[in-house]
LUMVEXZA-32473 format. One record per residue (C-alpha): x, y, z. Coordinates in steps of 0.25 Angstrom, whole numbers, plus 2048, in hexadecimal, padded with zeros to 3 digits. Example, Ala and Ser with C-alpha at 12.3 -4.5 7.8 and 13.67 -1.06 7.14 Angstrom:
# LUMVEXZA-32473
SITE/east/north/up
SITE/831/7EE/81F
SITE/837/7FC/81D
//
This chain:
# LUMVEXZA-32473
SITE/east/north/up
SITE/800/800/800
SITE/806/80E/7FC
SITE/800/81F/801
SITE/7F6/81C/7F5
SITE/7F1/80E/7F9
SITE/7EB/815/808
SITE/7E1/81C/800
SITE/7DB/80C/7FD
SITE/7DB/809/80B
SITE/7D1/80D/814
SITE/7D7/806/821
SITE/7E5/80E/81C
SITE/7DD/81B/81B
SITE/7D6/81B/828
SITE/7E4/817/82E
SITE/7EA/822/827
SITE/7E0/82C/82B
SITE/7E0/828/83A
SITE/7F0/82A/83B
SITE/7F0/837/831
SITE/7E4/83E/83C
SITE/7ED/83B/847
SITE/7FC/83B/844
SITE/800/837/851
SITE/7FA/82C/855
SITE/7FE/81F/857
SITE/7F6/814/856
SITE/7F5/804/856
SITE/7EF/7FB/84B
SITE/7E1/7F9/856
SITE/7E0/807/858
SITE/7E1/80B/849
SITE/7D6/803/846
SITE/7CD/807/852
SITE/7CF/816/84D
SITE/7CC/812/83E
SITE/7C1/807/840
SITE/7CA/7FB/838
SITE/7CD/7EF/83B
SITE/7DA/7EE/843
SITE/7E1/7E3/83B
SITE/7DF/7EB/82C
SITE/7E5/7F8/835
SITE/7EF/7F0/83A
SITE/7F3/7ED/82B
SITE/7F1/7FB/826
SITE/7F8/802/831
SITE/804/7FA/82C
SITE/802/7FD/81E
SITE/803/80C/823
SITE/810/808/82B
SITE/817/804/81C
SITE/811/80F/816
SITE/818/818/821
SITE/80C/81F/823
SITE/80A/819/831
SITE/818/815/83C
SITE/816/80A/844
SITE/818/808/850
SITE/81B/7FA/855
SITE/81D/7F5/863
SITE/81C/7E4/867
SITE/80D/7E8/86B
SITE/806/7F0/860
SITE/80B/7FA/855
SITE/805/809/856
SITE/806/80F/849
SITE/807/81F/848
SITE/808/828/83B
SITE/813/82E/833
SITE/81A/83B/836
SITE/81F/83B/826
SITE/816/848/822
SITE/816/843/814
SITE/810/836/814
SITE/806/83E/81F
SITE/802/848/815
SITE/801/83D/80A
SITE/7F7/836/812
SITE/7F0/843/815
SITE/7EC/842/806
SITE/7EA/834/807
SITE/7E0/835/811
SITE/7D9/843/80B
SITE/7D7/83C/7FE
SITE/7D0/82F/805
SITE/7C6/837/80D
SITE/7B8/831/80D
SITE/7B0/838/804
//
């Protein structure tokens, strides 16, 4: 999956949003899919897809991984148009 590929997704998208409204959170794979409504395994799969994209960093200890959003303010204003062009009409 590349930048373009997200606007396919709406998990990817609703993950997106969440971490792009608030930049300095830090959240795990349950709590990002209590916030979004999904299912936690397809999260947990997306969250990572967002890690190789470098759009999220992860944060892994032996317990659980929190994940939090980049600081690169390129890729943040990329996906700024990313998520203003996928707005529900």
């Amino acid at each position: 999956m590349d930048l373009a590929g997200l606007r396919k997704s709406n998990i990817h998208l609703k993950i997106l949003r969440f971490f792009h409204e608030n930049q300095a959170s830090i959240d795990t794979p349950r709590g990002v899919a209590t916030w979004i409504g999904e299912d936690r395994l397809k999260v947990k799969r997306a969250l990572e897809d967002l890690v190789k994209l470098q759009i999220l960093i992860a944060h892994r200890t032996t317990s659980t991984t929190g994940y939090s959003y980049t600081r690169d303010a390129k890729l943040i204003s990329k996906i700024a148009k990313i998520l203003e062009q996928s707005k529900p009409s």
